[in-house]
N, C-alpha and C positions, 0 to 999 in steps of 0.2 A: 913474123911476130916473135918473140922471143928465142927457146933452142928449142922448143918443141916441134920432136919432127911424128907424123901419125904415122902407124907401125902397126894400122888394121886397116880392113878392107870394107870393113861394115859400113854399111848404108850407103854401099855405092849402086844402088841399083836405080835405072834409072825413074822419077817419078811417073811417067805418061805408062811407061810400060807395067809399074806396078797398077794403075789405075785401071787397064786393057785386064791383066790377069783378075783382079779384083771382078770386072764387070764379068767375064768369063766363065769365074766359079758362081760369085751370086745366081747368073742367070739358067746353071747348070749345063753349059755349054761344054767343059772341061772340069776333071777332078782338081785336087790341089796339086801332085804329082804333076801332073801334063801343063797345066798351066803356069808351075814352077819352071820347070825346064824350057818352055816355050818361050815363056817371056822373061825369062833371067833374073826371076826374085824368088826368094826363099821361100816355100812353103810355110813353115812356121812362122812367116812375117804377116802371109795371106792370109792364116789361120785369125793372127793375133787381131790384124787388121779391120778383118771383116768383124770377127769377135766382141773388139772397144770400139767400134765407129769411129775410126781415127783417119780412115778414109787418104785425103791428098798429102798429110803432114808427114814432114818426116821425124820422128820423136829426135831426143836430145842424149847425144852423144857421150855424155858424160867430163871430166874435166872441169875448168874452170869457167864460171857462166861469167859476165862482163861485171862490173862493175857499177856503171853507170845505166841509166837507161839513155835510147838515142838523143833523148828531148833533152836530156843534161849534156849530154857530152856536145849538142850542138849549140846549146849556151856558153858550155865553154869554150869552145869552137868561135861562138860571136866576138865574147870578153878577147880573146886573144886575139882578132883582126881591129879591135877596136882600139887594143894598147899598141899594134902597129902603127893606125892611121894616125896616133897621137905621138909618134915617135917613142914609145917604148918599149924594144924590143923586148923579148923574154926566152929565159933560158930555158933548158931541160929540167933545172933544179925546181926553178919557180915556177914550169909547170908542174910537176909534180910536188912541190910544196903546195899551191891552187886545188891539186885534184885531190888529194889530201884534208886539208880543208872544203872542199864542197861537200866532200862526205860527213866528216864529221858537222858542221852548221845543218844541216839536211837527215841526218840521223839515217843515214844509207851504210847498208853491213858493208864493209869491206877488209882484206885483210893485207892490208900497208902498214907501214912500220908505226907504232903508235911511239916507239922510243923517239925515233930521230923527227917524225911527223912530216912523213915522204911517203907518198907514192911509189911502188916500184919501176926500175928501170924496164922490164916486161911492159908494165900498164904505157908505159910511154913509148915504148916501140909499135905497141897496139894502137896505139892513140895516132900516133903517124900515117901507121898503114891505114888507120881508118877513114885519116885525112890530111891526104897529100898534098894537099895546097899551101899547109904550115910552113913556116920554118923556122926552126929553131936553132938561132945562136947568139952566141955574147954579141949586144948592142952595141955599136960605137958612138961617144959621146956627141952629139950635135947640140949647137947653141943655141939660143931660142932667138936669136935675130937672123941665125940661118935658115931654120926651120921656118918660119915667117917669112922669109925671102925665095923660099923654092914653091914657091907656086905655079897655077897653068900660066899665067900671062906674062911674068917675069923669064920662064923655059921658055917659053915661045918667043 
């Protein structure tokens, strides 16, 4: 996704195994200490854990949270398979002019360029990897009695 490359180790531990040390100390089976070491999560994570009934989840990492929620990005996700199936391609620009505007019409925070009224090049490399099946590039011009002529029966 972007250049961000992660440059911590936090919250690699793995969930089933926090879950096991969790069950371990509740039931008094093991201290914090012995059931940190055993099962390869921080003590201070079990502490916190057990503390806020925060249980299976793994909290949030800090960074930039997404922009969209999934429900919007998979409408826009629709709009753009839709401007295919009508022959209109669409670039990187015009989706990120789109994603730009779905925020602003929608009154969703985001922090894209309000000058040029774009989308960042980040949010669209994000937006890729999130769905691969896109593709985005300059549409080549087709004529509406071709487009009309490339059907199942006339290929066949």
């Amino acid at each position: 996704m972007g250049r961000y490359q992660r440059k911590t180790s936090r919250q690699s531990w793995d969930p089933v195994a926090r879950a096991k040390a969790i069950d371990a100390v509740t039931k008094k089976e093991m201290g914090w200490l012995k059931a940190s070491k055993s099962f390869g999560v921080p003590a201070t994570t079990l502490r916190r854990r057990i503390k806020n009934q925060m249980g299976a989840n793994k909290g949030y990492l800090g960074g930039r949270k997404t922009t969209f929620t999934p429900e919007v990005e998979e409408e826009i996700l629709e709009h753009i398979k839709r401007l295919e199936e009508m022959f209109f391609g669409i670039t990187r620009r015009d989706l990120r002019k789109l994603a730009y505007d779905v925020a602003e019409r929608n009154g969703i925070a985001h922090n894209f360029s309000s000058k040029e009224q774009l989308a960042g090049w980040d949010w669209v490399k994000g937006f890729q990897s999130r769905h691969p099946t896109i593709s985005l590039r300059i549409p080549e011009a087709t004529s509406a009695a071709r487009a009309r002529g490339f059907n199942k029966v006339v290929v066949s």
